[in-house]
N, C-alpha and C positions, 0 to 999 in steps of 0.2 A: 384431281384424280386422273392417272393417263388411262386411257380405254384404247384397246383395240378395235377394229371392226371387220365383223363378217359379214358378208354380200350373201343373198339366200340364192338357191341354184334350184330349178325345177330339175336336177338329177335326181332319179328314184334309190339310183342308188350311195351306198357311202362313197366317199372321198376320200383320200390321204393324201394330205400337201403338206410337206415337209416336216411330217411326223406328228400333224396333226387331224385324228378322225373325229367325222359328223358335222353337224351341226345344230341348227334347233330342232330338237325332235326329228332325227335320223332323215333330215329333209335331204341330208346332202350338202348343205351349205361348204361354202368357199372362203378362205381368206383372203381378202384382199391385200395382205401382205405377207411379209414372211413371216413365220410365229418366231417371235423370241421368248425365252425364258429371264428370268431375273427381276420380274417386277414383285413388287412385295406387298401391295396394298391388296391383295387378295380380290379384286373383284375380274368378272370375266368380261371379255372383249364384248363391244356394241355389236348389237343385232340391227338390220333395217327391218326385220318383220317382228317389229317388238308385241309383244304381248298385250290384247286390250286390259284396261286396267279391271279388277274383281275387287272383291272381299275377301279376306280369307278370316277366318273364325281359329287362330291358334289354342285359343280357350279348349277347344274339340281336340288339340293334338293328345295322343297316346304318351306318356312319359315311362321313364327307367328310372330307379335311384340309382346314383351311382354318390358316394363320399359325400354322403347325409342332406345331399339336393334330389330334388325331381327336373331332372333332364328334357327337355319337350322331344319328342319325335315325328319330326316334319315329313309326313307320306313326299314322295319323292316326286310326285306330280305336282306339289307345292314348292319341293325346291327348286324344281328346272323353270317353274314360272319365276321365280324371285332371281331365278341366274340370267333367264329373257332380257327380265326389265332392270336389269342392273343394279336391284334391290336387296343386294347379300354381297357379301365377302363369305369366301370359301377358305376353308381352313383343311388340309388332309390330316389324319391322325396315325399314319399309319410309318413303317421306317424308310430310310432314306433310298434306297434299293427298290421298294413296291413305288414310289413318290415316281424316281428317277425311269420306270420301266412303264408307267401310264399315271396321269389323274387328271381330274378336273381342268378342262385348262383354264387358265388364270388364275387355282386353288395355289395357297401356299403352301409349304410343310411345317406343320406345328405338330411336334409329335405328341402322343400320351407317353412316352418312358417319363421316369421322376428323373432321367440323369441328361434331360436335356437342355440346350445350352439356352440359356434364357435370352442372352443377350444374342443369337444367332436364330431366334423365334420372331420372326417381322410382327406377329399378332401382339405383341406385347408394346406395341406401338398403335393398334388402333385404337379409336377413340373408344369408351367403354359400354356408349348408348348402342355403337352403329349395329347392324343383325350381323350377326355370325354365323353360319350354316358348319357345322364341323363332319368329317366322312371320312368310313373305315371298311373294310372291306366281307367283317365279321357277320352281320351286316354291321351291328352297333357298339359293338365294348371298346374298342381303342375310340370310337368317337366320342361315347359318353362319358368316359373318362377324361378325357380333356377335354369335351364340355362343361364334365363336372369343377376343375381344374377351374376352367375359365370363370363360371358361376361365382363360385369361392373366392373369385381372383376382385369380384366387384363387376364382374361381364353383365349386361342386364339385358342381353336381346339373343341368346345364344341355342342353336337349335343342333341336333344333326338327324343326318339322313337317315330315316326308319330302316328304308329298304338297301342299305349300303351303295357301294361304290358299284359292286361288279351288275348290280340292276340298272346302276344308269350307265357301262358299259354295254350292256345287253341291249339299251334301248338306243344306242349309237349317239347317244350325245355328245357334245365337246372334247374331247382329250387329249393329249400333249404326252409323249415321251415316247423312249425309245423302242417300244413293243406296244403297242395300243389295239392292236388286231386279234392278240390271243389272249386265254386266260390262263393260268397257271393251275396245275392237279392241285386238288383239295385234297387234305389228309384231317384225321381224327386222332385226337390224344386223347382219351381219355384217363381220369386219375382220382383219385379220393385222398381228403385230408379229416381232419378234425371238426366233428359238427359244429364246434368253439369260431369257428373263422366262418362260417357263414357269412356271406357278404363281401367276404376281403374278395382279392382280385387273385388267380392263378395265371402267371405270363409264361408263353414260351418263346423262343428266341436263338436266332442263328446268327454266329456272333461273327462269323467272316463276313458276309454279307450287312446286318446291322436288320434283319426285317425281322418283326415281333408279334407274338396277338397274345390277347389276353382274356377272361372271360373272368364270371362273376363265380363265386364256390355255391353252392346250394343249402338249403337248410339241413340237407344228409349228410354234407359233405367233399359232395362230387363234384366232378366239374367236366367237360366238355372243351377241349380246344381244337377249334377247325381252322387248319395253317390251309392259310393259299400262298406260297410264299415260291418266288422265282427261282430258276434254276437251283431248284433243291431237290435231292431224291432221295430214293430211300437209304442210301446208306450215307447221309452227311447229317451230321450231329450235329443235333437240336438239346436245347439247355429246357426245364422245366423247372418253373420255380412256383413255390408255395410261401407262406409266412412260415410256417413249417419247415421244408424240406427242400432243397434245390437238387435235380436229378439229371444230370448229361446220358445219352445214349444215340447208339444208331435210330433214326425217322424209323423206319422197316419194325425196329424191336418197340418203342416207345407207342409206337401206332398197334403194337397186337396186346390186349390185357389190357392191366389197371395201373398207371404209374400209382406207386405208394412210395413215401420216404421211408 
């Protein structure tokens, strides 16, 4: 396992070294070297202020279904102890464009799309015991989708973050990429399908860019999709898809009313 490590700083405030913010618990921490990207084994650099060891009680976590599994959902102050002590592999779920613009550092990219490349997914190379922590910025649908994904896959230790990704930016933790200081405008699609699809997944998706989110349909038939998606605005076109109906339109028109097929 290679490990990075980070030296803790009694700065109060955050840091940025070479395009990487925080540390443990918004202490400020430092790197002691330069951050690189390209490691695949998904766990995050060594801390010296490691964490005293607890119990945690996952039995007590909250769960989602997602693709005929019960998802565990790890409160987020369980996942930054287990990112501490070097006790998880991070997995992001989200597209390569949100991946490439902040996340986890030391997280991999393992997307939720079904059209990703398997063989270009490093998780599909971890062992199948080890814990997997998966995180999306919804807070949870593109992670509990490839949680669910991985479950299905034979995964037996597989969690993601309750509170998503942009709560443990909020809290100044670890992060890696080329914008780690801002968050990106949230926008609202709402839309309605077929009470029959209950359950299934509604995705939307900007296909120049490659960044995606997704949400669950409702037992009415509705569905909710909140894009935080980078340099997009209101007038670049977002794709909506249903099991039903796939619908292209301007962000601006798509975000006022009801998308319908």
């Amino acid at each position: 396992m290679k490990r990075r490590t980070f030296l803790a700083s009694s700065v109060a405030s955050l840091s940025v070294t070479a395009g990487c913010l925080g540390g443990g618990g918004g202490s400020g921490a430092k790197l002691s070297v330069t951050p690189t990207d390209g490691d695949t084994d998904g766990y995050p650099p060594a801390f010296d202020d490691k964490p005293t060891e607890r119990s945690i009680d996952t039995s007590s976590f909250g769960t989602v279904k997602e693709n005929g599994v019960e998802v565990p959902l790890a409160p987020i102050d369980v996942a930054h102890y287990w990112y501490k002590r070097g006790e998880a592999r991070f997995a992001d779920a989200r597209g390569k464009k949100s991946y490439k613009e902040s996340h986890i550092y030391g997280a991999v990219l393992s997307q939720a799309s079904k059209k990703r490349r398997a063989d270009a997914d490093p998780v599909m190379d971890w062992p199948k015991d080890d814990r997997i922590v998966c995180y999306c910025g919804c807070p949870h649908h593109l992670s509990s989708i490839r949680a669910s994904q991985l479950i299905n896959a034979g995964y037996k230790n597989v969690y993601v973050i309750d509170e998503g990704f942009w709560k443990w930016h909020k809290k100044g933790y670890p992060m890696r990429g080329n914008n780690v200081t801002s968050k990106p405008k949230s926008w609202v699609i709402s839309g309605e399908t077929a009470t029959s699809l209950a359950g299934e997944n509604a995705w939307a998706r900007h296909r120049p860019s490659g960044q995606v989110e997704s949400t669950d349909i409702s037992d009415a038939g509705s569905y909710e999709l909140h894009l935080k998606f980078h340099e997009v605005g209101p007038d670049s076109t977002i794709e909506v898809e249903t099991p039903s109906y796939t619908v292209e339109g301007k962000l601006k028109d798509l975000a006022t009313g009801t998308v319908q097929g």
